[in-house]
N, C-alpha and C positions, 0 to 999 in steps of 0.2 A: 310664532310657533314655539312649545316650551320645549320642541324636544331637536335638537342639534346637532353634528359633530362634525369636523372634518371630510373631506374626499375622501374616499377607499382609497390607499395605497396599492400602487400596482407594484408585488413583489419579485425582481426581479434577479434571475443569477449569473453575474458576468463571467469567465471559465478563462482568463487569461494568466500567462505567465509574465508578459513583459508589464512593469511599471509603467513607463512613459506611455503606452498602449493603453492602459487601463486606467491609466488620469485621462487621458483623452475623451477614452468612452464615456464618464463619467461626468466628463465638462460639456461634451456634447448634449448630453443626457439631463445638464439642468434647466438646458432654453425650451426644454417638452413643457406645456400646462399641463401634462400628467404629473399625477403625486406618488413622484417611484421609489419605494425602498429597496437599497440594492445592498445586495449579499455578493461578496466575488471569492474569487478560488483560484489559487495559483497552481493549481493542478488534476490530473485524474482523481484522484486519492480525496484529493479533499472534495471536492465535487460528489462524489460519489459520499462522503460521509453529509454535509449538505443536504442534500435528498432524501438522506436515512430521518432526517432532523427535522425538515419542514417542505412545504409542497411553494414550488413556483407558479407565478403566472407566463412568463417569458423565460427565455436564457439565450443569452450571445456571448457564442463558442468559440474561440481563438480555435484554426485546422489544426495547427502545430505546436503541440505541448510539449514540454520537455521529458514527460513520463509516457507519451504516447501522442498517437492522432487522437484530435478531438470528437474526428466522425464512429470512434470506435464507444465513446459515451451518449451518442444519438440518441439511440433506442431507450437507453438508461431514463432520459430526462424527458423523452417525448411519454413516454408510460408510467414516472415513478407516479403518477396519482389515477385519478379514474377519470378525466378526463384528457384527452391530448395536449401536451406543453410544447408551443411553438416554438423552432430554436432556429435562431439565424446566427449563421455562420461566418466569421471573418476568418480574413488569411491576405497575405501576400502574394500569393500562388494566384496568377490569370490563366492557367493552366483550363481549356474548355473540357477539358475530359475527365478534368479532376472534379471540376465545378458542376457538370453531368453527374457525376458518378455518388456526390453530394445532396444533388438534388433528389438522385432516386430512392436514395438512405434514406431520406426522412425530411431535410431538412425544410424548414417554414422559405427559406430563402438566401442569399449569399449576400456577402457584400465586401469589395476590395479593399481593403486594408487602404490603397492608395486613394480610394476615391469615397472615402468614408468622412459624410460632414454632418452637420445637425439635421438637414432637410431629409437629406435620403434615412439618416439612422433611423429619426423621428417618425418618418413617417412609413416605414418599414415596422417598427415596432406598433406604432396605430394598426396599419392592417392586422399584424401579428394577431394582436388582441381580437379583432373584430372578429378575423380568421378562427381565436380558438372559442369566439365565444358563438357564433355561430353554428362549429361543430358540437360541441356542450347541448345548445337544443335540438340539433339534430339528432343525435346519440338518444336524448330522454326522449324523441320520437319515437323514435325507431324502439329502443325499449318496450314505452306502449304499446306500440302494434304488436311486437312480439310476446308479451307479458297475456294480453288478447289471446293471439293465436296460438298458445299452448294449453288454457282452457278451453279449446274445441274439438268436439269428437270427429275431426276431419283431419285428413293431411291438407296443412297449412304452410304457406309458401313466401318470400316474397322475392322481389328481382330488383335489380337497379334499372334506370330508366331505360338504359340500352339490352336490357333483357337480361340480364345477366344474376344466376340466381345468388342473392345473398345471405337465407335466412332460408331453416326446414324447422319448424317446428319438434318436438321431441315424439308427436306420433307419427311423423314420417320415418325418423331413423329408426324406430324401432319396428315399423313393420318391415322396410327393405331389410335391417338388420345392418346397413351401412352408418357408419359415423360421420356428422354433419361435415366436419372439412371434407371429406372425400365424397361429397356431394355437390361443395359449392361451385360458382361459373356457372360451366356446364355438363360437369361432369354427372349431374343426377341423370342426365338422358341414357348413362348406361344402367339403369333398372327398367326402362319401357321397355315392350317389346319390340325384338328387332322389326317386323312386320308393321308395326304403326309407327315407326321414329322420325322417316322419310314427312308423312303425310304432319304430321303435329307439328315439326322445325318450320315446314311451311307454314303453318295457320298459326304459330308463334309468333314468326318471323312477320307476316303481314300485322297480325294483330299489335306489335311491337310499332312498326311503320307508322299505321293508321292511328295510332295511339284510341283505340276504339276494344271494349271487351272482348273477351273470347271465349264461347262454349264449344267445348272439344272433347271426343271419349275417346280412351285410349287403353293398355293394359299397362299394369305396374307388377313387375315383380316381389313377391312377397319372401320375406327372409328364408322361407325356406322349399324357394324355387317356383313357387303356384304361381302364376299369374294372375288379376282378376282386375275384372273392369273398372272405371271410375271415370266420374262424368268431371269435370273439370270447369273451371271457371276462371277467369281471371279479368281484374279490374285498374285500372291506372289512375291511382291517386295522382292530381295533380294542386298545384298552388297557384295562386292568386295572379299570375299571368298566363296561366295554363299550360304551365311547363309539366310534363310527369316528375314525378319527384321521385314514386318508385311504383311498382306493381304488388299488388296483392291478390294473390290464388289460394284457394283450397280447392280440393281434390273428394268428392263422394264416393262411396265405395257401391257399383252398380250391377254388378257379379248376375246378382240374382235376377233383376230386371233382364240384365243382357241374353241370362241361360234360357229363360223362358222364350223369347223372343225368338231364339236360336231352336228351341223344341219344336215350339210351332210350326216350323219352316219345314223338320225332319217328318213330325209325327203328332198325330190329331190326340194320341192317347197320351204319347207323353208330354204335352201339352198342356191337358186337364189337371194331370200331375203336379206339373210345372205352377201351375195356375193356380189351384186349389192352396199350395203350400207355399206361394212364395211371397217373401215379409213385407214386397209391396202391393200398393193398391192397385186392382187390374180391373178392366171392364170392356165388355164385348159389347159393339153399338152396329146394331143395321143399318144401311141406307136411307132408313125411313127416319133416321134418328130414336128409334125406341131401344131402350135398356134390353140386352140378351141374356145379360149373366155379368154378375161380380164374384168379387173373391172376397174370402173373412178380412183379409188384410185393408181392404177398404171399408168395409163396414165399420172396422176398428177405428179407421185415420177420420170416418167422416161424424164418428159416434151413434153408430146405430149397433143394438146386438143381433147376432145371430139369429135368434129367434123369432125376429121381426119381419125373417124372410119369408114370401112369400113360398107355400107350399109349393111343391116342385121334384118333378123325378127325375131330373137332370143331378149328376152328381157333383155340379158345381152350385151352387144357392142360385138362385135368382137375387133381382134385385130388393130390397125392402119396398112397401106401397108408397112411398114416397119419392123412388128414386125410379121412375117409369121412363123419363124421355131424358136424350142429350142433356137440356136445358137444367136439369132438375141438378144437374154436379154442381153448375158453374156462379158464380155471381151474376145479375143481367147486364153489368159492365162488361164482361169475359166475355160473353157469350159470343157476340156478333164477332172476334176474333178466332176462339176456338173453330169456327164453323170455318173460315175464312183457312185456318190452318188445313182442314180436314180435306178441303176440296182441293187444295195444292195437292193434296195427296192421291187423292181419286184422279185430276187430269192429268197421271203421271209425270207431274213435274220434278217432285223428288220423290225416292222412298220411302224414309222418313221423314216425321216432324219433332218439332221442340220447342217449347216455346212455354212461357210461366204464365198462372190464370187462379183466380181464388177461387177454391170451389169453398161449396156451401155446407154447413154440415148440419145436422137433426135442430141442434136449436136455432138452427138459423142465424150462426156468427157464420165467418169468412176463415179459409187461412190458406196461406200462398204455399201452391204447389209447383212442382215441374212434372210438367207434359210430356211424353215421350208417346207418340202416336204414329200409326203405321196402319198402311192397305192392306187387307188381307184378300187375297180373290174369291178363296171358297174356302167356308168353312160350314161342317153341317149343310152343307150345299147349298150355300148361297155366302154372299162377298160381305164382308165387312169390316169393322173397324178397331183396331183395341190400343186401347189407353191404357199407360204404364204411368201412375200418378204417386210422385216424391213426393212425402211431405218438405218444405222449404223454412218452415219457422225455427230454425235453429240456426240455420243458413242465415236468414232474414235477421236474426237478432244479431247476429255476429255482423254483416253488415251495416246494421244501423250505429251500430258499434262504434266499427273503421270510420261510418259517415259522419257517426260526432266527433269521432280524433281530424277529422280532414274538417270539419266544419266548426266544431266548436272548442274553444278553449278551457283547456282542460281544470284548469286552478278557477274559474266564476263559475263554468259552464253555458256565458254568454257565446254568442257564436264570436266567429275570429273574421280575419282579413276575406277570405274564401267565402265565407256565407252572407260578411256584407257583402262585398264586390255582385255575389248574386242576387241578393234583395236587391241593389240598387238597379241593376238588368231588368229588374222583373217591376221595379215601380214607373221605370222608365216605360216600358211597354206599353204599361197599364193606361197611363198616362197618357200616350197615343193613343188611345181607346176613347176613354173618357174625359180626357182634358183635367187629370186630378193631378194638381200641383203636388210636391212634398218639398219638406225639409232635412239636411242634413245638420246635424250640431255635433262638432267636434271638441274635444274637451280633454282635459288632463288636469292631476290632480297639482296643486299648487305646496312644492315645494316636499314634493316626493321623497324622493332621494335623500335629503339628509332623514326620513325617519326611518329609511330600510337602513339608511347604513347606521346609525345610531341607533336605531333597538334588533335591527338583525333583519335577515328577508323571512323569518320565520313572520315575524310584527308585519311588516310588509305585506305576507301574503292574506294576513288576517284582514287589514287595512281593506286590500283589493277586493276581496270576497264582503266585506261590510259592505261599501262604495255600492260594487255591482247590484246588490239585493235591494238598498237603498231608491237608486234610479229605477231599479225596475218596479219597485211600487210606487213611484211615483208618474208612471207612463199607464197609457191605456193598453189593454190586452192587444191591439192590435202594431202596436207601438214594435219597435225591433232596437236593440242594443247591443253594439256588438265592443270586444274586448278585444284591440289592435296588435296589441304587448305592452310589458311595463304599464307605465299608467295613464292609455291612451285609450279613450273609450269615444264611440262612433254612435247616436241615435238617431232611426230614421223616423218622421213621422210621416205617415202618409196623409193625404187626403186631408192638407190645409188651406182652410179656404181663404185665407188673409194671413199677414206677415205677422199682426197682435197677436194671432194664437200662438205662434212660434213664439216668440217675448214670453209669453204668458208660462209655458212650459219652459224657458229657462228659468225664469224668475223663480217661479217653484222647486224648482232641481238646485237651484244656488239653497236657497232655504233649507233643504232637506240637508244636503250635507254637509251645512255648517255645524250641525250640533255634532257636541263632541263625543269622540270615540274613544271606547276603554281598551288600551292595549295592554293585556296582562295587569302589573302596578301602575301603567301611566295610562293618564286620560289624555287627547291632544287633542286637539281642536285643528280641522282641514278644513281646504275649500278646494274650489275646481272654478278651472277660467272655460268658456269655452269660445267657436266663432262659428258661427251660423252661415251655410249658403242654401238658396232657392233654386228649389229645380223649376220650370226652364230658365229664369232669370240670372241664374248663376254661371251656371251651367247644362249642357245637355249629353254629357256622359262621366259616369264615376268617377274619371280622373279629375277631370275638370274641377267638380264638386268639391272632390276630397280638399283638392288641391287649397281654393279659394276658400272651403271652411278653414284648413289650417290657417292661412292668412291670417282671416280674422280671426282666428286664437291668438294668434304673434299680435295681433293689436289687443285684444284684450289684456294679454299679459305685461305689456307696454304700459297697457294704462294703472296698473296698478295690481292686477290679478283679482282672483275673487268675484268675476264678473262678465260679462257677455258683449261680444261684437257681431253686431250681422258685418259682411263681406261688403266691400265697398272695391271698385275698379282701380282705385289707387292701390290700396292694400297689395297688390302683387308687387309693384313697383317697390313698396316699401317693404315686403319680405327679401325679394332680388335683393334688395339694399342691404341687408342685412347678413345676408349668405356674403354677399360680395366684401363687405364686410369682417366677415368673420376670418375668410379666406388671406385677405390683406394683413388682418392686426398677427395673424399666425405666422405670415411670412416676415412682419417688421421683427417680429420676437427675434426671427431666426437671423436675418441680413442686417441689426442691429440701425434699425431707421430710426430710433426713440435719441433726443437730446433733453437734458435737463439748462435748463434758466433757471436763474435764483433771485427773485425779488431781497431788496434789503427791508429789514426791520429795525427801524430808528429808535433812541432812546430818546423819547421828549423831553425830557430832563437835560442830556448833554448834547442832544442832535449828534451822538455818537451811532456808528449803523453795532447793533448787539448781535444780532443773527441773517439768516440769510435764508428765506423759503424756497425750497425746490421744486421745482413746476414741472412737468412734462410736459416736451413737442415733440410731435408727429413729424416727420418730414420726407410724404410719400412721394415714391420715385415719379409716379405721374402726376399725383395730382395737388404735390407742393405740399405746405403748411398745414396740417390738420387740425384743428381747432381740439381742445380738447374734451369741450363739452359734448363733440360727435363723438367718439371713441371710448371713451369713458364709462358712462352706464351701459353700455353694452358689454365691456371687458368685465365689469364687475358682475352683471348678469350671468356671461359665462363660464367665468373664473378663469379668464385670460387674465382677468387683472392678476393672479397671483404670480406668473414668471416677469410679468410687467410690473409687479409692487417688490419684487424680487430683486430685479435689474436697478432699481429706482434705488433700494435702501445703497446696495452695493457701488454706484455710481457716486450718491450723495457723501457719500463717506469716503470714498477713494479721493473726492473734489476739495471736501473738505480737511482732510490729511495734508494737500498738495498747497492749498491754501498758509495751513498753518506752518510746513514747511518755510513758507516765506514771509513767515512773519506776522498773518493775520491771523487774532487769536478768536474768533468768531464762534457763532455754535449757527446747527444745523436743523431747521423745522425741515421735517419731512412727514407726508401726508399720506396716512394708513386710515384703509378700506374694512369695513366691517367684512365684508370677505375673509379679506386678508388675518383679521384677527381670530379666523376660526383656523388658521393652520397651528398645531399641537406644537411645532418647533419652531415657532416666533420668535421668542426670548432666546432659543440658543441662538437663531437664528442671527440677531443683533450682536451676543457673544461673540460670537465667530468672529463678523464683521468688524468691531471693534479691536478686537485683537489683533485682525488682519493688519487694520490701519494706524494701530497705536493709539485708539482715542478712549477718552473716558467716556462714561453714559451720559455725566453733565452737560457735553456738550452737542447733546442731542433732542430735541423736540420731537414728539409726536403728534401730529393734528390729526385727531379725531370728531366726527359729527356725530350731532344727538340722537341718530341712528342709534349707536352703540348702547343707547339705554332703553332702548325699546326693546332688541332684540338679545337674546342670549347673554340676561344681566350678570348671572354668575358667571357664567366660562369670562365675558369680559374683564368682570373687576377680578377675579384670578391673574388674568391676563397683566392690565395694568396694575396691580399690584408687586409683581414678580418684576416689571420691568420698573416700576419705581425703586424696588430695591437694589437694581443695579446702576440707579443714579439718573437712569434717559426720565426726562422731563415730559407732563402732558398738557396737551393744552384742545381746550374745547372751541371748535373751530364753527363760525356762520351761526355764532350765537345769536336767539330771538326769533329765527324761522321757522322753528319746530317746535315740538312739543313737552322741552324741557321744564323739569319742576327741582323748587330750590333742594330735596328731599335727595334728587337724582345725582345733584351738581357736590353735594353734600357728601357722597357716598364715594362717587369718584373721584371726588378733592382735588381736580385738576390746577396745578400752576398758574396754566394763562388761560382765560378767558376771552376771545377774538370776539368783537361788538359786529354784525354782518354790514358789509358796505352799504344796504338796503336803506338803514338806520342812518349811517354813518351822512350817505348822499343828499338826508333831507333835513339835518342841521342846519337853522336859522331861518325856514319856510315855515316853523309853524310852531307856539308855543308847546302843544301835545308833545311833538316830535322832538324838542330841545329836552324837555322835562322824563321824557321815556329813555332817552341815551343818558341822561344825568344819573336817572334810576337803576338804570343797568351799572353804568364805574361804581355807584356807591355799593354795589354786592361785594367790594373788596372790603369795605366795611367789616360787614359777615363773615364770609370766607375768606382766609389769607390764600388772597393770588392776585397775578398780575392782571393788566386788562388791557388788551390791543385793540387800537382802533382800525378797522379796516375799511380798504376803499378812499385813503384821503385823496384827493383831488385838490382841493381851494386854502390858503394860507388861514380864510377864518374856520373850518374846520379843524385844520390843526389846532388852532391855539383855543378852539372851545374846547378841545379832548383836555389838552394839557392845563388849561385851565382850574377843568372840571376834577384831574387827580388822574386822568389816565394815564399811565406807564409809559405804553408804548404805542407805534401808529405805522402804517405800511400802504403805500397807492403811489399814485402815480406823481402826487407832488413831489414825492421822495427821487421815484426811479420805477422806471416799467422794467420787469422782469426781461433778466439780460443773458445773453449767454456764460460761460463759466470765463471766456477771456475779456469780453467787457465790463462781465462784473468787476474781475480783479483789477481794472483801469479805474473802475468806481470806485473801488477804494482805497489806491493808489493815491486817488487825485482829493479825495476826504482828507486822506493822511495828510497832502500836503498841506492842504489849506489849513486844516486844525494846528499844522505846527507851526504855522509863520504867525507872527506877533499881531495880534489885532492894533 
């Protein structure tokens, strides 16, 4: 991938006044795999100028400052930016009332001075983060909804899950005339009328319970004193386990429906009145179902003119020729319900009705109304019926609205977690029906993260919306796609008749979005791994599915990325492994389970030992000895290897100080991960270290693999360049396995050259294999560097290497990698025997 950079730094502000307190936090603070840049302050004052300067992601607040209490800068640090900054709290004080009274401030969380160690700080700050990164998309939710609901000509509402109002749009307060705080909770229920507040807490309150809609009419107070009706609605957004998350209402304004309603009841004439002029749709229906009389207001809503009425000396119009019986409003989907509404009504079951139906209009489109339908016993002397008919499409668009923010993702506009979870319900069903198998393919883009965080989440989001538009033309229209978060994308196919077709459709998805994408000035080039599971075969519900496809993603990416795994029954074991796994190397970081062993490295020349390789061992508290070929490329995969390549430099060099101390003047290979060499502060990194321990650069090696010239060539030779000049030595390690060119070797000009034991182990089995390791030592020829033979094992190995010109040699005929106190017995006992007289 050409484009690279570092981890995001998590920038962090510590707020202490004691030293020894703030080394602590700070030491505590290096065993995290986070990459945290820390800002600190030894006071209010400065803190507060801090914040003025630049925005945090965290901060851990000392209670007790010398210029004040730290909970008095709370609020300060939890709002200097636009989203909420977590802040946990130390102190010495176990005080519970103190620690209460902290909590309710503000704070992310506490933690005692006295019982403050890597695991709790560490993983206190972990949440922290999650904590404020979760509110961050909750807040840009929540914004949408409300950004929505201020472009609608309704009072719009929303509530917390417990019912509690959080959000009035700007045409609520300005028709009560009230200002949003002195609304929110529930305080807006003093604008209803006192007469309806009783009945609407209850139909809230249930509807709240049941977590089920709610249509309700009530009166609202208007700013200046009127009251008037409004039909009301409200709906509970919920999330992908069907929890509310929050409620969303608006409020219609029904005044004039209601008045007329309320005329009819008093007066047959002021009625007509009523009727004739008011700005909804009305219509009078006999017993027989035939049309009695409408009003211009519905002629308007359904698109017919006035003068289409038929003649009539009635002072309300009739209906137009077209609009003669019930039937003739509704769509013939409505219909058998409207009627079904009507008759509730005639066998006194309720007095009202309500209920939404598409009537039909002159051309013959649809558009969704609300019903308001009522008995009448005598009118004109005989009984009937009248429909009070809202138009709903403005309503309707505003809900489809909300339904894309609750279903679809806003940055692709593929649907999200919500609307898969529902596809996958409804192909399951299907499936019952018809015995129609699907697929689910899970996927994510391979190696993400460093291009959002090297060209920015602006590139990022570009990146996402290509990707997205990409898969979707490469699927059938009836194909579904949905967008998880980050760069986590879900595709259902339905209706597959064989596993090949499923193949067939990754292989083409892989294809598609290899070609490469123009971000701004840079072009890169991505892929996407995915893992496939079979519904029934996989599984036989959502989780299942989801589940077992990710597996098979963790295998595909295992295998190299870029490429596709169906789900296999091991696969789970082997994710379990991995979590379980991951969980472990996090705890050895912290409870210091990692030892180094040092192989020697002989000089064939003097059978002198020149340096000494440092190895890592695992040595876990259950399960003993860890190999380190297990541990390994997993660390490096999750950039565990960096507090782990971290500990390694600073150990290696502690050993080796200790070493020289008494006498052995030695140098130190230590073995650096292409990971590792993407941290910016590498090179100071070794500074430090060195200075720490009193050592030069020259007596330090770095073994690097031919990774390093595939991936990220200039950040690299920058890299080795800068540490060449302060003297640390490189050497190219498991030379011959890979895909090194002398052009490469040339460029990075390493010192030593390490021949791979592969090579090494099959010296004297076969002319080829003698003449190919000959070939390799003579490239000192060419390039001035040394050449180690690795993996010796047998006395004629050695003496073909040294024969042949090679330098140096390292395995087991020498010494198997020891720990640091038998090493020093190793060469304790070299010493002696080198000084006694042959």
């Amino acid at each position: 991938m050409p484009v690279t950079t570092a981890m995001p730094p998590v920038s962090l502000l510590i707020i202490e006044d004691d030293d020894v307190d703030l080394e602590k936090i700070k030491r505590l603070l290096r065993k995290s795999s986070l990459n945290v840049t820390i800002s600190d302050a030894a006071s209010s004052s400065q803190a507060v100028e801090q914040l003025k300067q630049q925005s945090f992601d965290c901060a851990i607040l000392d209670y007790h400052l010398h210029d004040g209490l730290g909970s008095d800068l709370l609020l300060s640090i939890k709002h200097h930016k636009p989203y909420p900054t977590p802040v946990i709290m130390i102190s010495g004080n176990s005080d519970e009332r103190v620690i209460a009274d902290i909590m309710r401030e503000g704070a992310f969380d506490y933690i005692s001075k006295r019982q403050l160690d890597a695991e709790t700080l560490i993983s206190t700050l972990d949440a922290s983060l999650l904590w404020a990164e979760k509110t961050r998309l909750e807040q840009e939710d929540q914004a949408r909804v409300h950004n929505l609901a201020e472009g609608l000509p309704h009072l719009a509402w929303t509530c917390t899950p417990k019912g509690e109002c959080d959000y009035l749009n700007q045409r609520w307060c300005d028709y009560t005339g009230i200002a949003q705080e002195k609304q929110i909770g529930s305080d807006w229920i003093n604008a209803v009328h006192p007469d309806d507040r009783e009945y609407l807490c209850r139909t809230w309150q249930k509807a709240v319970t049941d977590t089920e809609e709610m249509f309700v009419k009530f009166r609202i107070r208007r700013y200046d004193g009127v009251y008037r009706w409004f039909d009301t609605r409200a709906v509970p957004q919920k999330n992908a386990q069907g929890d509310v998350v929050r409620w969303l209402g608006t409020n219609t304004d029904v005044t004039e429906m209601e008045s007329t309603r309320q005329a009819l009841a008093h007066s047959e004439q002021l009625f007509h009145a009523a009727f004739d002029y008011a700005p909804l749709g009305m219509v009078l229906i006999n017993m027989e179902g035939m049309i009695i009389q409408t009003n211009p207001a519905l002629h308007h809503l359904l698109g017919y003119n006035n003068d289409l009425s038929t003649p009539t000396t009635d002072v309300i119009p009739a209906a137009p020729k077209s609009l003669q019986k019930f039937g003739d409003l509704f769509a013939a989907e409505d219909i058998t319900n409207a009627l079904i509404e009507l008759e509730k009504l005639y066998s006194g079951n309720q007095l009202f009705a309500q209920y939404e139906a598409r009537c039909q209009t002159s051309d013959g489109s649809h558009i969704p109304t609300m019903i308001n339908a009522a008995y009448i016993k005598e009118f004109s002397g005989e009984p009937c019926y009248l429909l009070q008919i809202y138009d709903l499409s403005e309503r309707k668009r505003y809900e489809q609205q909300l339904l894309k923010l609750a279903h679809f993702d806003s940055l692709t506009g593929l649907g999200n977690r919500e609307k898969m979870n529902r596809e996958i319900e409804f192909l399951i069903r299907k499936s019952h029906r018809n015995a129609a198998p699907f697929a689910v393919i899970f996927g994510d883009l391979d190696h993400f993260k460093q291009i959002n965080d090297g060209l920015g989440h602006e590139a990022g989001d570009i990146l996402l919306k290509t990707i997205a538009r990409r898969l979707q033309k490469s699927l059938r229209h009836e194909d579904i796609i949905c967008r998880l978060g980050g760069d986590e994308f879900v595709i259902l196919l339905p209706d597959i008749p064989r596993f090949e077709a499923v193949v067939c459709v990754a292989e083409k998805l892989l294809q598609k979005i290899h070609k490469p994408i123009r971000l701004g000035k840079n072009r890169v080039h991505v892929s996407m791994s995915f893992g496939i599971a079979l519904y029934p075969t996989d599984g036989d519900d959502a989780k299942t599915l989801l589940r077992n496809a990710d597996s098979a993603l963790y295998d595909a990416k295992a295998r190299g990325r870029g490429c596709y795994q169906l789900y296999r029954k091991e696969l789970t074991e082997y994710v379990h492994g991995r979590l379980l796994l991951d969980a472990d190397l996090r705890k050895a970081i912290i409870n210091h389970e990692f030892e180094l062993h040092y192989q020697p490295v002989i000089d064939l020349g003097t059978n002198q030992v020149a340096s000494a390789e440092a190895l890592i061992r695992w040595n876990h508290p259950q399960r003993g000895r860890v190999a380190p070929d297990e541990f390994i490329p997993y660390a490096q995969e999750s950039a565990l290897i960096l507090p782990i390549g971290n500990w390694v430099i600073n150990e290696a060099c502690r050993q080796l100080a200790q070493w020289k101390a008494q006498g052995f003047n030695i140098n130190m290979s230590i073995n650096i991960s292409a990971r590792q060499f993407m941290q910016l502060d590498l090179v100071q990194q070794f500074e430090q270290t060195l200075e720490k321990y009193a050592l030069r650069g020259e007596q330090i090696t770095l073994e690097i693999t031919e990774q390093m010239f595939l991936e990220n060539t200039e950040h690299n030779l920058k890299q080795i360049c800068e540490l060449k000049n302060r003297g640390i030595k490189i050497s190219l390690d498991d030379f011959g396995i890979g895909y090194s060119s002398l052009s490469y070797i040339l460029r990075f000009a390493p010192q030593y050259l390490k021949i791979d034991r592969s090579f090494v182990s099959l010296i004297g089995t076969g002319k080829e294999h003698d003449e190919m390791v000959n070939a390799i030592i003579g490239l000192n020829k060419i390039i001035p560097m040394h050449i180690v033979g690795e993996g010796i094992e047998e006395e004629h190995q050695r003496y073909f290497l040294y024969s042949r010109g090679c330098d140096f040699g390292q395995g087991y005929f020498f010494s198997r990698p020891l720990p640091a106190t038998q090493f020093l017995q190793f060469l304790q006992t070299r010493a002696t025997t080198e000084s006694q007289p042959s």
